[in-house]
N, C-alpha and C positions, 0 to 999 in steps of 0.2 A: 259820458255821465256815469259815475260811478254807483256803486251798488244803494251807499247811504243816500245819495241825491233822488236813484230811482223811487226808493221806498216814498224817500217825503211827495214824491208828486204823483205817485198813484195811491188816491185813496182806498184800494182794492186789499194794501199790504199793510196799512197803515192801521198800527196797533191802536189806537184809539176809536178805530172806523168796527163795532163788535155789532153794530147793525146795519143793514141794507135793505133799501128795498126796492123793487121794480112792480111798476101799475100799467096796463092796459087800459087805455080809455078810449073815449069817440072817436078825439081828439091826435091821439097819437099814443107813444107811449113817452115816460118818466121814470126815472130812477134817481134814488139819492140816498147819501149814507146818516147814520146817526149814532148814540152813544147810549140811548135810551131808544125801548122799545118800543115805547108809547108815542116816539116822535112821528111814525109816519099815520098816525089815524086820519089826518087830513086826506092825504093822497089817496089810501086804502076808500072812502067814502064816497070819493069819485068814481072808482075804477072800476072797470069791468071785472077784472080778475086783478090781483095784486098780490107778490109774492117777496114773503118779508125773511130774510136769513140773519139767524141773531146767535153769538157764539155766547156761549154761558161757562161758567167752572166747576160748576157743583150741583147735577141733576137732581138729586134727591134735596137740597135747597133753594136750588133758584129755577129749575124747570115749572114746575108750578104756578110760582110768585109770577115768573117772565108773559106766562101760556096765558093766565088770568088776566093780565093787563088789556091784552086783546079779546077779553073775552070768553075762552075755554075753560070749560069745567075743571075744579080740581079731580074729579072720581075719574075722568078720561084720562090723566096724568098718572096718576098713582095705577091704573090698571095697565096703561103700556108699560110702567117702566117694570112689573111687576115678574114680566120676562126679557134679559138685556139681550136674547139672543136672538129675538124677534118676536111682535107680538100684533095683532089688527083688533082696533075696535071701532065699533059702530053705534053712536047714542043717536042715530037720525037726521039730527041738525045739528051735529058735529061729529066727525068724524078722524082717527088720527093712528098712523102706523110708527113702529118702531123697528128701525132696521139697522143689523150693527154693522159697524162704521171700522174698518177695521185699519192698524198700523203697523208695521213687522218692519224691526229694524235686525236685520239678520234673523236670527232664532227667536229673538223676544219679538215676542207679537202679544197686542193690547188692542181688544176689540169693547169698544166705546158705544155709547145707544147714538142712534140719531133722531131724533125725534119727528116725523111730517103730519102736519095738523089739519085740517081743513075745515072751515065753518063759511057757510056765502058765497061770496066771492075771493075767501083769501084761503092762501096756503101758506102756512111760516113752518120753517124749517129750524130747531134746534138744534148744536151741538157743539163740544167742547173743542180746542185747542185746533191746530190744523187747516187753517183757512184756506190753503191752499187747494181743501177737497173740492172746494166749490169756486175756486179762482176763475175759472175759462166761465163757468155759470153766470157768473158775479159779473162778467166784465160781456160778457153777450148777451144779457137779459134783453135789454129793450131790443135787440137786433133780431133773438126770438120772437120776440111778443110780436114784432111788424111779420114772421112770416107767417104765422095763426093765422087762421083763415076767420076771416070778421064775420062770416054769416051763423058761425059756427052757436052753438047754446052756449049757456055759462060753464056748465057741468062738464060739458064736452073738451072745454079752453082749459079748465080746472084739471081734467083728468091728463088731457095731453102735459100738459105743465109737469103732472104729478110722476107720468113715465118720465120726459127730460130730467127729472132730478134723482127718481131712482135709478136709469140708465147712468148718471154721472157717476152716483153713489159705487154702482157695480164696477164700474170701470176703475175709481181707484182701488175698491178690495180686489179687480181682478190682479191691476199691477202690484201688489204685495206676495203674490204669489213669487213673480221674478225675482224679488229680493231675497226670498228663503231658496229661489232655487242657486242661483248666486252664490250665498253663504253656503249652501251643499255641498258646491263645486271648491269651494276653500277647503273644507272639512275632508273632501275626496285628496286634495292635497297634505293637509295634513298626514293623515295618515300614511301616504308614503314618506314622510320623515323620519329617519331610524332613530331619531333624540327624542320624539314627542314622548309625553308624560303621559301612560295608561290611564290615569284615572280623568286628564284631563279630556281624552280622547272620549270615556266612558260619557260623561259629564255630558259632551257635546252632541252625540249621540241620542241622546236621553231628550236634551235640550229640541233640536229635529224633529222628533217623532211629536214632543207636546207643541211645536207651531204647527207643526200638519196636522194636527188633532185639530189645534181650536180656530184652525181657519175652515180647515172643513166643518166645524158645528156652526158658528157664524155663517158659512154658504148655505148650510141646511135649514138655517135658522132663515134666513132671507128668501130661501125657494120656499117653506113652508106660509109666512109672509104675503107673499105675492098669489101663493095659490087662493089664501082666502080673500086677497084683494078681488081675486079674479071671481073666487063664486060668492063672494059676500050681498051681492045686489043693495049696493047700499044706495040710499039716493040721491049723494052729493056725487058717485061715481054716473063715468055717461054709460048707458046701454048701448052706443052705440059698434056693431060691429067690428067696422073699423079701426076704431079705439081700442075696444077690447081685444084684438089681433093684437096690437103692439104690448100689451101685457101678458101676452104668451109669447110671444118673441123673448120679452126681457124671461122668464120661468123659463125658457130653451137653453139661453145664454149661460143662465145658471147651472142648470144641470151639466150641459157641458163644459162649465169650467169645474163644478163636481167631479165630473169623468176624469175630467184634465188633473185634479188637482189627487184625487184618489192613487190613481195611474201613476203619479209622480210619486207618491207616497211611497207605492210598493217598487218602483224600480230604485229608487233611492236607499230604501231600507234593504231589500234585497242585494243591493249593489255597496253599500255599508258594509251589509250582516259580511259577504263573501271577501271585501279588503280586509273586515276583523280577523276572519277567521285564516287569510292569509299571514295576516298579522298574527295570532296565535301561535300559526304553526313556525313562522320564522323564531318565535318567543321561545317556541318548543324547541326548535334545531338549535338556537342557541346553550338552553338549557344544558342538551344532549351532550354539544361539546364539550361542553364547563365541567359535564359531569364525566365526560372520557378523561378532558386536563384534569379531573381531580382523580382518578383512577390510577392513569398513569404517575400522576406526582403519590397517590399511595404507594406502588409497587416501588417506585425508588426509595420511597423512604423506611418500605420493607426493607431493600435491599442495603439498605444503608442500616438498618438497625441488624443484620445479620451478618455486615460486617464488624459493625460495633460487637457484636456476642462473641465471633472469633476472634477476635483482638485482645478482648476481657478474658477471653480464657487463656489465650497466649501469654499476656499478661500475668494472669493466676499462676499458668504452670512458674512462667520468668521467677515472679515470687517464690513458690514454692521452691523451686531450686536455688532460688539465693537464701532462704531461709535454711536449706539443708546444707547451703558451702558454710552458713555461718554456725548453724550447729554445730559442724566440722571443727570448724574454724574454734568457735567455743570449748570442743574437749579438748579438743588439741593443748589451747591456753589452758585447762584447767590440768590438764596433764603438767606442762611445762612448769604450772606452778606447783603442782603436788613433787616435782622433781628439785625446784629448789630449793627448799629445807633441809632434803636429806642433802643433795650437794654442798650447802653452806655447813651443815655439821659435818660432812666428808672433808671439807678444806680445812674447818677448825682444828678436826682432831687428826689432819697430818700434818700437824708442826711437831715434831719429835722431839724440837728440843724446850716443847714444853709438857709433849703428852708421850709419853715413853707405853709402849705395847705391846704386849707378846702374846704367843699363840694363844693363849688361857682365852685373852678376849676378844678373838673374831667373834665367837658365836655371838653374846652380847651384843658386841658394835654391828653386827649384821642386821640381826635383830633391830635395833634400833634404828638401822637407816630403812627398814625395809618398813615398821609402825610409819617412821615419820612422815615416809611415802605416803601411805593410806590414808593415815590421819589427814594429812595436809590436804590429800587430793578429796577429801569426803568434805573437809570444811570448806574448800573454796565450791565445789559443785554445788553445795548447799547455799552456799551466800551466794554466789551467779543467779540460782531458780529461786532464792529467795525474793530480789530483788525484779526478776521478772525480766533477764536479759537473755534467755535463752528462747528461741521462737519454739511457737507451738506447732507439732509436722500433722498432729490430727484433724487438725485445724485447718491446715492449708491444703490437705485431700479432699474433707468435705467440700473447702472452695474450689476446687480441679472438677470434681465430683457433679 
């Protein structure tokens, strides 16, 4: 039988099936499901005790509207729900607690009211989504109601009933506990991951500490609860010892999963805080390194710019000394050509058999080759530095320099 087939034949799962009820009578006992809450008043007017579970969606809406059908004051309603984290009240001849219902799927945890009512002979039980809370409840009822012991008062069947369904209640908030300790143990792995994302790691963290915060108010909410159940002396509840033992039993249970769940808190968070801070300090030795490889990559790249500085000035001098060969180089030319004017007028005028010359005119012609020297060499030195082809040597010291 597969999963869809189970559903259609147990009416237990069966989304349509948002009311139940189970009645004790003379007779024996009965249960039956419905879709409206007003269906079971028949049964309920028979019974000795009768105990009706009806899932709702919207407390602050339909808690009320639902609770009045059967009867229950609106001001009973509006004052439990007026704390969702538990709350007891007592108007005489009816009386009604509210105790939170909690769900923790890993870190998100959503603590819901439950609503338990009681007037006469009945107890109805509100609350949203989650059928499952009361699944083993639902499908046991009548097999409870047969072992109640039949000689017992109304009040006394009424109160036993009211422990079975808070005890159920306790038991799934207790198992939510396992589920955040579970996601712990993921989050304890994470963190040995060398890739995880810090801020997601933070996040997660963060996330932890607010489920173990609102499950432990939700627990204190419930032990605070039960304590006033226990001294409320109301008179739908039974006096009887007995009885009232097993609602210290459930207020024991509690406290101890308090301890339990406290205890987890701090070894959790302690045992977090000390992988963070291992984690830090790897974060740290990291750093360290990166900041040595950036140290060392400084000094090379010191040493690399202090060979670049000897090179530029080896460079410099290079210059400097080619600029002095071409200086060189430049008088020299300027020489060479201040020499050949006078040489071209020396060649001209030894053709003899056009320029005929006697002693009279060495001095002149001397004269004249030794101006044409000077001249020549002053006007081309001039046009050279005029023109800006001679290097500058003061120039090239301050760059040595």
């Amino acid at each position: 039988m597969n999963h869809e087939t189970h559903i259609k034949f147990d009416p237990i799962l069966n989304e349509n099936n948002r009311g139940f009820c189970a009645v004790l009578t003379e007779k024996g006992t009965q249960s039956s499901y419905s879709t409206k809450i007003d269906g079971f008043t028949p049964l309920i007017d028979q019974a000795t005790i009768a105990w009706i579970d009806y899932i709702i969606e919207d407390f602050e809406k339909e808690a009320t509207e639902f609770a009045a059908k059967l009867s229950f004051s609106e001001p009973l309603i509006k004052r439990l729900l007026l704390d969702v984290r538990g709350s007891y009240e007592d108007l005489d001849t009816e009386m009604g607690l509210l105790l939170p219902a909690i769900h923790a799927d890993g870190f998100d945890v959503n603590v819901e009211p439950l609503l338990i009512l009681l007037r006469g002979n009945l107890l109805l039980t509100l609350h949203t989504r989650k059928r499952s809370r009361f699944y083993q409840m639902r499908r046991y009822a009548e097999t409870y109601f047969k072992k109640l012991p039949k000689e017992m008062k109304t009040e006394d069947l009424l109160t036993l009933l009211l422990i079975r369904i808070i005890d159920e209640n306790n038991s799934w908030n207790f198992k939510q506990l396992q589920e955040m300790d579970e996601r712990s143990d993921d989050l304890t792995m994470d963190l040995k991951d060398d890739n995880i994302i810090h801020t997601h790691i933070g996040d997660q963290i963060y996330q932890q500490k607010h489920a173990l915060l609102s499950y432990l108010s939700a627990l204190w909410g419930t032990a605070d609860t039960l304590s006033s159940l226990r001294y409320g002396d109301a008179d739908l509840i039974s006096d009887a010892p007995l009885v009232l033992d097993k609602i210290v039993l459930l207020q024991s249970e509690v406290h101890q999963q308090l301890s339990l769940a406290e205890h987890l808190s701090e070894v959790l968070a302690s045992g977090l805080e000390c992988l963070q801070s291992i984690y830090n300090n790897q974060l740290q030795d990291r750093n360290n390194q990166l900041q040595d490889r950036n140290n060392q990559l400084q000094d090379l790249n010191n040493n690399l710019q202090s060979r670049n500085n000897i090179l530029s000035e080896r460079n410099n001098q290079l210059t400097a000394t080619n600029n002095r060969i071409t200086l060189l180089g430049a008088f020299l030319a300027i020489l060479g050509a201040g020499f050949v004017v006078p040489n071209t007028i020396a060649t001209v005028f030894s053709q003899t058999n056009i320029f005929l010359f006697s002693p009279k005119d060495m001095s002149w012609y001397v004269a004249l080759i030794l101006a044409s020297t000077v001249v020549t060499t002053v006007l081309v030195y001039w046009w050279v530095r005029r023109i800006g082809l001679l290097p500058n040597i003061a120039d090239d010291e301050k760059t040595i320099k």
